[in-house]
C-alpha positions as MATLAB code, in Angstrom:
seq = 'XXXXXXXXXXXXXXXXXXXXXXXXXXXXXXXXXXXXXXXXXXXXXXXXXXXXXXXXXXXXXXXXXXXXXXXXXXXXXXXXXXXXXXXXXXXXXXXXXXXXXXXXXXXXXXXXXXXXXXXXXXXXXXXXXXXXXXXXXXXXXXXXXXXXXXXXXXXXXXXXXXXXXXXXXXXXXXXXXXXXXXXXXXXXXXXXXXXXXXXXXXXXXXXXXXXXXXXXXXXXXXXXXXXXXXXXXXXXXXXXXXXXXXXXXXXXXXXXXXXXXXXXXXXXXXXXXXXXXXXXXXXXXXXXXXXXXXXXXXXXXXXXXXXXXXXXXXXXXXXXXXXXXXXXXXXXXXXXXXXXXXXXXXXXXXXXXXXXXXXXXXXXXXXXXXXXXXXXXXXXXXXXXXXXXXXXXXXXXXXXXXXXXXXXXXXXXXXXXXXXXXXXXXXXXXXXXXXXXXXXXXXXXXXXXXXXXXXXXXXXXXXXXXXXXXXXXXXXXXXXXXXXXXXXXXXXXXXXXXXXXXXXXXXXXXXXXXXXXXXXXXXXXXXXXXXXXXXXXXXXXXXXXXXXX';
ca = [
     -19.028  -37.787  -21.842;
     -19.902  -34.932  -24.321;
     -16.876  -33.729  -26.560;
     -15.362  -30.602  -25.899;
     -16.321  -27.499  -27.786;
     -13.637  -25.318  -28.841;
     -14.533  -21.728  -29.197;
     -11.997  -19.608  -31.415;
     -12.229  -15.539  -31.098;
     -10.696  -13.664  -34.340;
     -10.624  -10.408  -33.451;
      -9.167   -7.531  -35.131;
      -6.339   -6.624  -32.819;
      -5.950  -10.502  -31.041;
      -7.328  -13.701  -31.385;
      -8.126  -16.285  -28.500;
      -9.068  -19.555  -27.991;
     -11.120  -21.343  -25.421;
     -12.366  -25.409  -24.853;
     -15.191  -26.090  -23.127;
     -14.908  -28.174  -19.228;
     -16.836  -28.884  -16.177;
     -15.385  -25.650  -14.550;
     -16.440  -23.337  -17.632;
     -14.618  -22.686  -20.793;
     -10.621  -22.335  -20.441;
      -8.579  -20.081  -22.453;
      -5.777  -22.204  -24.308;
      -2.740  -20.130  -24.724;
      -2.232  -19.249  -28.597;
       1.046  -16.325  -28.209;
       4.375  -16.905  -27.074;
       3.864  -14.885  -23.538;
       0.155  -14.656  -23.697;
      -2.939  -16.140  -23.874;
      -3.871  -14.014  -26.447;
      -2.261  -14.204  -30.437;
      -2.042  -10.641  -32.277;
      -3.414  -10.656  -35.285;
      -1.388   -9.811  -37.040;
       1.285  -10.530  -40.378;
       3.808   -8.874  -42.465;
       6.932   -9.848  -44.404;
      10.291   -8.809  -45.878;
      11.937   -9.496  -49.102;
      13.011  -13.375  -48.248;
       9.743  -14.203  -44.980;
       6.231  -13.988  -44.341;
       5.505  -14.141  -40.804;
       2.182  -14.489  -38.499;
       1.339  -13.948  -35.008;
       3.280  -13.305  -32.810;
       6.630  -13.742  -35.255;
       5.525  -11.118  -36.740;
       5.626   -8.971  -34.057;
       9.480   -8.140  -34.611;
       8.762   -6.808  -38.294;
       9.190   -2.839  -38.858;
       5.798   -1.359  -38.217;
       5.640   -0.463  -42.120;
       6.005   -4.195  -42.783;
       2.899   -5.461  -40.449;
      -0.300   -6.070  -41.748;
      -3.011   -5.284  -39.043;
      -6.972   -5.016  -38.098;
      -7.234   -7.233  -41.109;
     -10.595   -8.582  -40.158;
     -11.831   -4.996  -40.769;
     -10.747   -6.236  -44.745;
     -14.746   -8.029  -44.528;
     -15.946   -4.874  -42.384;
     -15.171   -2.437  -45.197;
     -15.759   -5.029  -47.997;
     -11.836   -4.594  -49.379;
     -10.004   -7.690  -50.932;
      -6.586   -6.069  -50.923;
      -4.120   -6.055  -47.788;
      -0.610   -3.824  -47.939;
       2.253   -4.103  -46.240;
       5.874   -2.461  -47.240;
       9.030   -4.153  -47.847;
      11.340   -1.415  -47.153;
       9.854    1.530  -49.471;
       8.341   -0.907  -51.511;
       4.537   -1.739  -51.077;
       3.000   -5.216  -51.352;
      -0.287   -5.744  -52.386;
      -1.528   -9.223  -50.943;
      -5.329  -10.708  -50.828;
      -7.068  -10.027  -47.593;
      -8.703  -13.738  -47.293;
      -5.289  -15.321  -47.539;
      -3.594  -13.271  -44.824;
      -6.497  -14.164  -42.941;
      -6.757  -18.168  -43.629;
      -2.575  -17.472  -42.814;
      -3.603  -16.903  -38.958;
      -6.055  -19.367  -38.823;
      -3.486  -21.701  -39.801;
      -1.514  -20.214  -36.908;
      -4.040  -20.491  -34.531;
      -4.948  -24.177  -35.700;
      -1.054  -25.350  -35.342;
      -0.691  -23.485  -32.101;
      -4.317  -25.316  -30.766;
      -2.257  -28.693  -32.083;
       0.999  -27.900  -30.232;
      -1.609  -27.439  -26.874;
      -3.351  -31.108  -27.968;
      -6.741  -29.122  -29.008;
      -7.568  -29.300  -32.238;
     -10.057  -27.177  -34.421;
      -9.617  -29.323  -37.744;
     -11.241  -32.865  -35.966;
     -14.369  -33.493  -38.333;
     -16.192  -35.118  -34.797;
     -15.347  -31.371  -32.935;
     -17.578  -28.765  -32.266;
     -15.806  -25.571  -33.512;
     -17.566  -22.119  -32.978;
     -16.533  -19.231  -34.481;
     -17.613  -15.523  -33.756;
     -18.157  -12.603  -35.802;
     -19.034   -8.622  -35.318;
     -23.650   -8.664  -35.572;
     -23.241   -5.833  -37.884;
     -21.883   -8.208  -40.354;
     -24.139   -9.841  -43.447;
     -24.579  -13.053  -45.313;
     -21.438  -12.429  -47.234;
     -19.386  -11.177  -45.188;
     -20.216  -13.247  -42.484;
     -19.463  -15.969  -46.164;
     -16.182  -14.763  -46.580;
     -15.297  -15.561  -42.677;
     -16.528  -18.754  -43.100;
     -14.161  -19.504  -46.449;
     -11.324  -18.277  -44.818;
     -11.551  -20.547  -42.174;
     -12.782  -23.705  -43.923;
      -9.685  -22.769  -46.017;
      -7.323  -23.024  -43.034;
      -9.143  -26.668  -42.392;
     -11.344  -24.997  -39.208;
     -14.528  -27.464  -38.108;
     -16.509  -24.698  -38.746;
     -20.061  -24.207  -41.021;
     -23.042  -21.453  -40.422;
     -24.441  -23.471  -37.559;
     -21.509  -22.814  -35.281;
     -21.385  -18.762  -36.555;
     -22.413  -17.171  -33.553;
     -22.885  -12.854  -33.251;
     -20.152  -11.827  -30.497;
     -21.745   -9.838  -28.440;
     -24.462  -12.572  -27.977;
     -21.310  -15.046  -27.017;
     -19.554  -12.482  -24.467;
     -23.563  -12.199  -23.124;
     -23.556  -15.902  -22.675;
     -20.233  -16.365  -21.247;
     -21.443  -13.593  -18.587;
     -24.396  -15.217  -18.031;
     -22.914  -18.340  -16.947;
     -20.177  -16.809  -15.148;
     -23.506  -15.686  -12.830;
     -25.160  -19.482  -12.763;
     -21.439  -20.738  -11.708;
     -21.503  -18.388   -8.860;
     -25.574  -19.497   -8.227;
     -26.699  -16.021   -9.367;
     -29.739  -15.542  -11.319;
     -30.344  -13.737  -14.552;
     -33.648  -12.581  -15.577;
     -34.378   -9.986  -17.861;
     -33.269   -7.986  -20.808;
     -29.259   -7.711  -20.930;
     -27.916   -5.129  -23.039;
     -24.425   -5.807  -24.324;
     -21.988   -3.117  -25.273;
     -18.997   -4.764  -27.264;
     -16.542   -2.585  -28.510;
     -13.479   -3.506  -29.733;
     -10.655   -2.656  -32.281;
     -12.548   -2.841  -35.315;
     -16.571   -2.722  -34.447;
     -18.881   -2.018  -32.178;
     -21.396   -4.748  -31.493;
     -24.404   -4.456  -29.518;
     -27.110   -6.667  -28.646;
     -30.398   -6.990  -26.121;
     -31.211  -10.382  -24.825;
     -33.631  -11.897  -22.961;
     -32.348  -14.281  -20.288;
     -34.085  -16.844  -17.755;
     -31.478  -18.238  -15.740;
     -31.003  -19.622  -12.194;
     -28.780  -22.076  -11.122;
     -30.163  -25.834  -11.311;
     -32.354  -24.916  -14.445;
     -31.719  -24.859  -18.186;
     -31.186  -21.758  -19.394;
     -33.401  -19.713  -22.069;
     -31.362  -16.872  -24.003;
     -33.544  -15.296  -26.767;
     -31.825  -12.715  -28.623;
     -34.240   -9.461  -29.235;
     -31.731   -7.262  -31.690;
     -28.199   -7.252  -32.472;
     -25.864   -4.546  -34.673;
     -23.554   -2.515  -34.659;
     -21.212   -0.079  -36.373;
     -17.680   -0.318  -38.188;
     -16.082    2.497  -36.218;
     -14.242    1.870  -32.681;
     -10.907    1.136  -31.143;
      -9.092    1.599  -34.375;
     -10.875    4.498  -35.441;
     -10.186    6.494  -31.863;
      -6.453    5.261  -32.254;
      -6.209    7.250  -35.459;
      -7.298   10.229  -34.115;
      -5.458   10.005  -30.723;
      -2.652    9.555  -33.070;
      -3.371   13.553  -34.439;
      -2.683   14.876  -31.174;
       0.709   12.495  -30.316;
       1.558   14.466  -33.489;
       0.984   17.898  -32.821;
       2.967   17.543  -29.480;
       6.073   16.666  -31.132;
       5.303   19.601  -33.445;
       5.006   21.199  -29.643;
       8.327   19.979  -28.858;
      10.464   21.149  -31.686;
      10.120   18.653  -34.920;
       8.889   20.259  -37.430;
       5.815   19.049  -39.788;
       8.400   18.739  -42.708;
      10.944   16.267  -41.419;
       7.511   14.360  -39.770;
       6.252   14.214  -43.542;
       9.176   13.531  -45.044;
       8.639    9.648  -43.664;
       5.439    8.746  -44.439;
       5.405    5.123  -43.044;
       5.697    7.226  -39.052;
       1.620    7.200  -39.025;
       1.444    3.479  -38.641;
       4.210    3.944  -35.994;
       2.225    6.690  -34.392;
      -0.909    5.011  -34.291;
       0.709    1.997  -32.445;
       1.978    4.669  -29.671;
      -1.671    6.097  -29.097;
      -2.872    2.624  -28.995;
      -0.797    1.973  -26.005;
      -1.093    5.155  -24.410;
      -4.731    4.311  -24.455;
      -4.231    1.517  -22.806;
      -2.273    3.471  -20.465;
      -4.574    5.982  -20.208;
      -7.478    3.618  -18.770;
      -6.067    3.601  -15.429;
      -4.040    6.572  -14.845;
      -4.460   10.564  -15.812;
      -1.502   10.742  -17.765;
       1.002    8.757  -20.262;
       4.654    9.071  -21.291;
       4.910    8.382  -24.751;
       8.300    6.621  -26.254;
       8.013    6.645  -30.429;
      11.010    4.410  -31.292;
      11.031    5.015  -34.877;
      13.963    3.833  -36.586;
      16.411    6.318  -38.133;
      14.946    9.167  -36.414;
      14.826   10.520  -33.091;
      11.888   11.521  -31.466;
      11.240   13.477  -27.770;
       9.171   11.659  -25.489;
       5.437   13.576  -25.064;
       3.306   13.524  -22.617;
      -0.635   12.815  -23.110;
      -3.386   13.294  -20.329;
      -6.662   11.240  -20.216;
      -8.772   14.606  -20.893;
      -6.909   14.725  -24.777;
      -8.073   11.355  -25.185;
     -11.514   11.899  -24.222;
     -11.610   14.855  -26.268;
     -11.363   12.841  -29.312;
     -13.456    9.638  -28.148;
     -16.134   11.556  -27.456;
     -17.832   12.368  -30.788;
     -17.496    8.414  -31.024;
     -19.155    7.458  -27.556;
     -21.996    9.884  -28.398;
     -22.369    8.057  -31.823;
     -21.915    4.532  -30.094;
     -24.511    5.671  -27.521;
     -27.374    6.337  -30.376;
     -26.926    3.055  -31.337;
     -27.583    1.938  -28.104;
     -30.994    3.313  -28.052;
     -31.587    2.027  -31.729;
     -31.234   -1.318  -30.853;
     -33.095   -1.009  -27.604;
     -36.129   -0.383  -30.304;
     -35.523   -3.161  -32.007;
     -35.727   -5.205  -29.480;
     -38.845   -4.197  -28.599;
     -40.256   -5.064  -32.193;
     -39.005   -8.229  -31.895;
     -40.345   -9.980  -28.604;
     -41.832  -13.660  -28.256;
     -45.069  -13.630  -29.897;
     -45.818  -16.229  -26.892;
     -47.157  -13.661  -24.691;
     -48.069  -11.058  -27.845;
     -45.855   -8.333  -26.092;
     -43.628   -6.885  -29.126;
     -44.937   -3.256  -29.655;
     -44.918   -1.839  -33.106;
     -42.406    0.464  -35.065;
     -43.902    3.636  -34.540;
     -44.462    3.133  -30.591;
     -40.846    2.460  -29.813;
     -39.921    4.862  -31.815;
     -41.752    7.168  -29.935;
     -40.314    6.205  -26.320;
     -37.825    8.380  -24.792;
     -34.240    7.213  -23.939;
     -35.008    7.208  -20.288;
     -38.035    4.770  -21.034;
     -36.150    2.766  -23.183;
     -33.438    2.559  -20.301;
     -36.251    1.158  -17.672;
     -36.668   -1.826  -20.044;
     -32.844   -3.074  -19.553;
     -32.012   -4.584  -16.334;
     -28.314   -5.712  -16.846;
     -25.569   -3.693  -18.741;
     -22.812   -5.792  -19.936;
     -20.130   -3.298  -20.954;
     -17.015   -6.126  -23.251;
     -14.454   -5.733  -25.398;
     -11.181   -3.925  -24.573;
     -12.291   -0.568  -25.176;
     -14.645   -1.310  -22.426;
     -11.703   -0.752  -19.622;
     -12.079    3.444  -20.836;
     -13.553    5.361  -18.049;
     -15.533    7.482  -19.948;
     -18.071    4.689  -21.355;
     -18.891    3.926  -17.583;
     -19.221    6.651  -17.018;
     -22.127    7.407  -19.989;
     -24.276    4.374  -18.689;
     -24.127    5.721  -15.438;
     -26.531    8.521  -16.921;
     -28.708    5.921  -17.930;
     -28.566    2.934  -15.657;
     -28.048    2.731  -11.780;
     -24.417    1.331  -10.839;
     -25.748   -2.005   -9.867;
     -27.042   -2.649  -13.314;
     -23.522   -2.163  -15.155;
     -21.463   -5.279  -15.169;
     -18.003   -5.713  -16.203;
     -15.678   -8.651  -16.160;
     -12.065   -8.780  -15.099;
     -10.640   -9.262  -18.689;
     -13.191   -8.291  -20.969;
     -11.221   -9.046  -23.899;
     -11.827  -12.769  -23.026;
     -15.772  -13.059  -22.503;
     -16.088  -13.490  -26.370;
     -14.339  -16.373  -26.476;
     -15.054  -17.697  -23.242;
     -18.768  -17.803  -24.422;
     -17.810  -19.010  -27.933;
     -16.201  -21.964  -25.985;
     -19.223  -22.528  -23.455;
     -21.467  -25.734  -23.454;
     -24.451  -24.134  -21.940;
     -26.959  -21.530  -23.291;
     -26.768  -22.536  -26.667;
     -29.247  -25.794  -26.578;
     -31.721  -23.366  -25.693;
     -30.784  -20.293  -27.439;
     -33.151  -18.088  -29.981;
     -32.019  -15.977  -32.622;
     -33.749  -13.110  -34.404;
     -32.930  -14.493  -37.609;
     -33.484  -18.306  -37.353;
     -31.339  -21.487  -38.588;
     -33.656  -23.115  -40.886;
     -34.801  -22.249  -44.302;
     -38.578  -22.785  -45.749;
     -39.173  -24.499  -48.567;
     -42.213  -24.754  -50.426;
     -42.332  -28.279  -51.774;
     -45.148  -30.069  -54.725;
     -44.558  -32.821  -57.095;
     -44.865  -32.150  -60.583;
     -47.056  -34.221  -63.560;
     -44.526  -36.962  -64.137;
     -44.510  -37.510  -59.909;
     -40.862  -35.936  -59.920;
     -40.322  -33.392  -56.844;
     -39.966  -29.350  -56.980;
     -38.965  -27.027  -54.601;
     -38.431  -23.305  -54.224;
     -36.734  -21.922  -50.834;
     -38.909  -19.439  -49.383;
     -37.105  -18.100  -46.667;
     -33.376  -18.721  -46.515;
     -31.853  -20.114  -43.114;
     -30.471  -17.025  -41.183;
     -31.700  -14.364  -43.338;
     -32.592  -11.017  -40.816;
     -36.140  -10.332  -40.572;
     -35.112   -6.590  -41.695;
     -32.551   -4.491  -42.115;
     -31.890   -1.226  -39.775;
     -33.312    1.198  -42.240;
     -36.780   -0.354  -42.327;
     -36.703   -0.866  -38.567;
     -36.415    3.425  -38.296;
     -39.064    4.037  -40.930;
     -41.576    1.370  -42.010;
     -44.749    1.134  -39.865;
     -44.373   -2.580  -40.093;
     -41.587   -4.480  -40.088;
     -41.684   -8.450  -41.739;
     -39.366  -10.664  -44.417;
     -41.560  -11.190  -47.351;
     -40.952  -13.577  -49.958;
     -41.523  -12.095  -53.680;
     -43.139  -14.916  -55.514;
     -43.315  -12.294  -58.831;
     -39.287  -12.649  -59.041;
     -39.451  -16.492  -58.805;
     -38.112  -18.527  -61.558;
     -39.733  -21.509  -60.244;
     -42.682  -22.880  -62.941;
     -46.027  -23.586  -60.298;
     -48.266  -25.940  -61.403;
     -51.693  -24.327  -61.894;
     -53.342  -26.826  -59.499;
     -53.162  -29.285  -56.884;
     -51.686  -29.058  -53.411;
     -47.999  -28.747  -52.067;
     -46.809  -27.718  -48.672;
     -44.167  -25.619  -46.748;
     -41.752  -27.231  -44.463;
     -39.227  -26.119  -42.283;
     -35.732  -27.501  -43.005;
     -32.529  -27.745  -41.612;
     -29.306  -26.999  -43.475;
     -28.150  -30.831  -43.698;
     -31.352  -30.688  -46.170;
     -33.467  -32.684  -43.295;
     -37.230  -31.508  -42.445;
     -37.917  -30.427  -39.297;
     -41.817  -31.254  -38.420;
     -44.177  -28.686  -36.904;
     -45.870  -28.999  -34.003;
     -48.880  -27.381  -34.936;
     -51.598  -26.644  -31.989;
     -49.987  -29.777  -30.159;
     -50.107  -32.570  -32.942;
     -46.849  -33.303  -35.491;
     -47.432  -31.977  -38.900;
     -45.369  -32.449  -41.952;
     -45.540  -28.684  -42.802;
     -48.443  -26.261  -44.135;
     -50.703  -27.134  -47.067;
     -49.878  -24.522  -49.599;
     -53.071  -24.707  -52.877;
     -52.195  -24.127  -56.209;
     -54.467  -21.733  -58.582;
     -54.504  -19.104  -60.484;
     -54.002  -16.389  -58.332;
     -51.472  -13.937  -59.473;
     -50.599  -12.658  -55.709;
     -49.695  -15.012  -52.976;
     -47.785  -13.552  -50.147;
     -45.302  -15.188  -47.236;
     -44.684  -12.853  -44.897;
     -42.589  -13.952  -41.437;
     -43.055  -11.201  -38.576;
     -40.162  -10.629  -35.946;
     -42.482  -11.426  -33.369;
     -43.292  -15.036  -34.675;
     -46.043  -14.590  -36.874;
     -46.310  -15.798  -40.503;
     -48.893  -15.073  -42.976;
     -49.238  -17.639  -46.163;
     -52.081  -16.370  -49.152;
     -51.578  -19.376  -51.096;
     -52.548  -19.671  -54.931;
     -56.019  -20.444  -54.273;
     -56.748  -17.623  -52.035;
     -56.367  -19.325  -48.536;
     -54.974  -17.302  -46.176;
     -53.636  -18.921  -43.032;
     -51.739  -17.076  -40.087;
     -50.236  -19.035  -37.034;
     -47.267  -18.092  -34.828;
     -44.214  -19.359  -34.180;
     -43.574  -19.129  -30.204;
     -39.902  -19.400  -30.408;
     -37.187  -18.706  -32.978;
     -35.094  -21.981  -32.099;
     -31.495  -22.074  -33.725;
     -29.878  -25.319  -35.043;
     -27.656  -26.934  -32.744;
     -25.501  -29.468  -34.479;
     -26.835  -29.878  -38.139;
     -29.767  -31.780  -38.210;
     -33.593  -31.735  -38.159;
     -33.462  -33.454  -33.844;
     -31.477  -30.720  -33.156;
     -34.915  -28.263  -33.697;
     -38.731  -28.176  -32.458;
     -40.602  -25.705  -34.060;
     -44.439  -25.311  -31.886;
     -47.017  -23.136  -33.699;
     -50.186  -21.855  -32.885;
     -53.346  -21.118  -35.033;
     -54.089  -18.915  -31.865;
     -52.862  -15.162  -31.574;
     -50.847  -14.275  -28.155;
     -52.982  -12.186  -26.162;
     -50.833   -8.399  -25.412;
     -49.528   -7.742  -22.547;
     -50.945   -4.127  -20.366;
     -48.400   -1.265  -22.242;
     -46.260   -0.828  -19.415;
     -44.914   -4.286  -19.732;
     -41.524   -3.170  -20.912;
     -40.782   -0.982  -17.589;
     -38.537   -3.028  -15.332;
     -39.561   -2.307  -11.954;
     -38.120   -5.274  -10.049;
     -34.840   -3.952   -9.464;
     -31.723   -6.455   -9.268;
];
């Protein structure tokens, strides 16, 4: 019997935890009332307290959204005791609730520390190598299972956890998914390409993923502006309001529960029970609240359509059907829509009416999908034991090396492409004609011989190489001559294809059919098939969907 994965969900407002079983993954309860854990610390003069302890703590005295410390690249976390503020490092506050949510796993006989358990952890797709880094050390900190192999985007695992929720209930999936995750601290959005029915393995190849460091929190702080202004309406005036400066954070809590609120009914009552001074209860209506998540949603919906064009850039190169740069840059929203057959709308900001309501534009109702308790799809994918064996990534798990072995027999190596490096970065993807990592062999430090014969092999990040299967037959890697030629280019293509110039002037180009990630940590975990063969393209109107659901 397979061990159980454990799937642990940081998020900026709560953190969740699932374990993988027969029946799917299971949420194991991490608060005190809930299944959910805020995340969320803060101290006065004699404690520090975490989770859900914390929860008592003056608003002033709570740290919170500090995940959004590796979003905006900030080391330093404040909280106040009394009028006194307290500077304290971001990375320890968060190890702090991965402690928390390690002891409360214990206490529920799961643990995320076991050396023989799979532990996956999510972050926001918008994120890079360091930040994604500093995760990583916070949580190896708090003793977490966890390494870059078990890193996965989280819109990709709330796609997967949806995706399975369909197999479970013998539904099929085929076809691009677009997933809309927004939460408290980003927006995350991602197009995948899933072949699923029930009885078969299932084949999840992700096509673009990003996203934006503006959401929940963002439209809190505004809504919080107008919860002011009304109790200017109502009589207090902007003095005594600004004579207590630590009522914002106490504000913004309100209009993050009146949003809540808000998601099912027209209007709110608002209670602000700050201490020492008394405050009217206001009343808020749904159309205030739009008002100020609007600018937002329109800005959230552009980067819909941006990575809708990525995705096309970045197709198999199996079937040769990617298109380039310029063409999907030139296609209309309402083409770009035709190419999406599901809409996965996650995330808690996901229960406001008014982003419905904006893919309804777009996408017929039968194509938008949402899930009972979207806050817990991220997880519940994180914890899943399907999908993953045969998921692809845009940016793939294994790093090539070029490899020779110098005059005295000893071995050298230079790393050509580092394991989950993107292919490109956004910018590029909006302006460059072509889009492709290339390795800059005029930077390396690396001493080549001036002839002779190495080769470039794929390898996992244990250090093991994986072998190609090259045209059908097993190959160590790709012969890579040594010369005297001052330009040799790598250059790895989205779409699977990678150009070598070697030293010597030989130029080979094959194509990788599949982008396979790294499941566990070694080189049997991966199959890499190339081809010296280009895909043939499909007819241009391949990207229209025109099956229906």
């Amino acid at each position: 019997m397979a061990a159980a994965i454990r799937g642990v969900d940081f998020g900026t407002s709560t953190s969740l935890l699932s374990v993988s079983s027969p029946l799917g993954a299971e949420l194991i309860p991490l608060g005190a009332q809930e299944q959910w854990m805020p995340s969320i610390a803060g101290g006065t003069r004699n404690r520090w307290l975490v989770g859900d302890d914390a929860a008592t703590l003056p608003e002033n005295s709570l740290i919170r959204s500090v995940k959004r410390a590796i979003t905006l690249r900030e080391q330093a976390a404040i909280y106040h005791n009394g009028d006194h503020p307290v500077v304290v490092d971001a990375d320890d506050v968060i190890a702090d609730l991965f402690r928390t949510i390690s002891q409360r796993a214990a206490s529920e006989f799961e643990s995320v520390t076991d050396r023989d358990a799979t532990v996956r952890l999510g972050c926001p797709a918008m994120w890079d190598g360091d930040q994604r880094r500093r995760l990583l050390d916070a949580a190896q900190s708090a003793g977490l299972n966890v390494d870059d192999t078990t890193l996965i985007d989280e819109p990709i695992a709330a796609g997967i956890a949806w995706v399975n929720d369909r197999l479970r209930r013998r539904e099929p999936t085929r076809g691009k998914v677009l997933i809309y995750d927004m939460g408290g601290g980003t927006l995350d959005i991602a197009v995948l390409d899933v072949d699923a029915s029930p009885g078969h393995p299932a084949t999840v190849s992700v096509q673009s993923a990003h996203g934006t460091d503006v959401a929940g929190d963002a439209v809190d702080e505004e809504f919080a502006k107008t919860i002011r202004g009304k109790l200017v309406q109502e009589g207090v005036s902007t003095r005594e309001l600004d004579a207590h400066p630590d009522l914002a954070a106490w504000l913004v809590r309100a209009a993050r529960e009146a949003k809540v609120e808000l998601s099912s009914s027209e209007s709110a009552l608002v209670p602000i029970p700050y201490p020492g001074l008394r405050l009217p209860v206001v009343e808020v209506r749904r159309s205030e609240f739009e008002q100020k998540f609007q600018r937002l949603l329109e800005r959230s919906m552009q980067e819909v359509w941006a990575v809708a064009r990525a995705a096309l850039v970045t197709q198999s190169a199996e079937d040769g059907s990617s298109m380039t740069p310029q063409s999907a840059r030139s296609l209309a929203e309402a083409e770009l829509a035709r190419g999406i057959r599901y809409v996965l709308l996650a995330g808690g900001m996901s229960r406001v009416p008014m982003i419905t309501r904006a893919f309804h534009e777009w996408f017929r109702p039968e194509q938008i999908h949402t899930d009972r308790n979207p806050e817990t799809l991220i997880a519940r994918g994180l914890g899943a034991d399907r999908a993953y064996d045969s998921l692809n990534l845009h940016r793939p798990g294994f790093s090539l090396v070029l490899s020779w072995l110098g005059d005295s027999g000893q071995e050298h190596e230079e790393t050509l492409y580092p394991a989950y490096t993107p292919f490109y970065n956004r910018a590029k993807a909006l302006t460059q004609s072509t889009l492709a990592f290339t390795y800059d062999f005029a930077r390396s430090r690396a001493a080549h011989p001036r002839s002779g014969q190495g080769r470039i092999t794929a390898r996992a990040v244990t250090g093991e190489d994986i072998p190609f299967e090259l045209d059908g037959a097993h190959v160590p890697g790709l012969p890579y001559r040594f010369g005297y030629s001052d330009s040799p280019v790598i250059r790895i293509r989205p779409t699977g294809e990678v150009l070598v110039r070697d030293e010597g002037g030989y130029v080979q180009r094959v194509y990788i059919d599949r982008w396979p990630v790294i499941q566990g940590r070694g080189a049997e975990a991966a199959a890499i098939h190339v081809s010296t063969r280009k895909p043939e393209p499909k007819p241009r109107t391949w990207w229209y969907d025109q099956s229906g659901d």
